[in-house]
N, C-alpha and C positions, 0 to 999 in steps of 0.2 A: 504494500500500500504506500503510496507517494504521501508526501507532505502535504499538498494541496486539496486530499481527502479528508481531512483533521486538523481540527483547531481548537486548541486549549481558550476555554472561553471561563470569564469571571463573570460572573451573574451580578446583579448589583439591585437593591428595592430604592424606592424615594421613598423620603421621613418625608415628604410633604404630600404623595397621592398614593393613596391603598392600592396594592395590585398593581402597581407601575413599576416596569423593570428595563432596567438597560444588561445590555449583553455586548460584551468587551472583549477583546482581544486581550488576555490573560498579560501579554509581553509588553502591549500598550496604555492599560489601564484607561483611565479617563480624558487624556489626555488631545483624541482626536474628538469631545463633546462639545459642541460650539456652546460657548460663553452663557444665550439665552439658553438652552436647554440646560443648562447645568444649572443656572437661577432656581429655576419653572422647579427644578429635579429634586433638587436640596443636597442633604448631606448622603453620599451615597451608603448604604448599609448592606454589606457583604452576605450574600446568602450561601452561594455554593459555587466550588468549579467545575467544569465539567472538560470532561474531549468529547467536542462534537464530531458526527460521521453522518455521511448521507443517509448511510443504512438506522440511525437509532434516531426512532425518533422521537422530539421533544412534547409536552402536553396539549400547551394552547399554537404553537406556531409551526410553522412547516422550515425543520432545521435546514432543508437546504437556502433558502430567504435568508434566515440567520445568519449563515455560514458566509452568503454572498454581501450581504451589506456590512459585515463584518472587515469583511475583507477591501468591499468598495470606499466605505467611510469611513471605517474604525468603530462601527458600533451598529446596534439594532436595539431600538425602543420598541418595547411592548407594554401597548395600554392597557389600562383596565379592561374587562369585557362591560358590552351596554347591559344596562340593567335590563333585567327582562320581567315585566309587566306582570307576566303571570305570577314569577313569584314574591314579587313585590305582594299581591295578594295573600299571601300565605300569613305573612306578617301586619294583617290591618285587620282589626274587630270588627267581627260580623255584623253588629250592632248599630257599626256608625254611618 
């Protein structure tokens, strides 16, 4: 397997939005995150490292996207998911 099948990536959360993740280049850290997104991001809080491969794939995102913006910018933002209506219901009294 070549080098360019795998990439040592640092996961990273925002202390300012739940469920907001940036995905790093393990050897470049934060460093290629433009100015305003690093504001918006906050302090970054390290979750986990991983070796990405085309073949394993990741939960909410499609690794190979990762892999490639990774490598094009220095990083991939993954937002929060939209809230979904349904289960927002789940959590609001029947009564009201």
């Amino acid at each position: 397997m070549n080098d360019t099948a795998r990439l040592i990536c640092e996961i990273v959360k925002s202390s300012r939005r739940d469920e907001m993740y940036l995905y790093l280049d393990k050897a470049r850290g934060m460093a290629p995150v433009p100015q305003a997104l690093h504001e918006q991001f906050g302090r970054p809080i390290p979750v986990m490292t991983l070796l990405l491969r085309p073949e394993r794939p990741l939960a909410r995102v499609d690794v190979v996207k990762v892999m490639a913006a990774i490598r094009e910018q220095g990083f991939y933002l993954q937002m929060p998911p939209p809230k979904d209506p349904e289960m927002l219901d789940l959590f609001t009294r029947r009564d009201e």
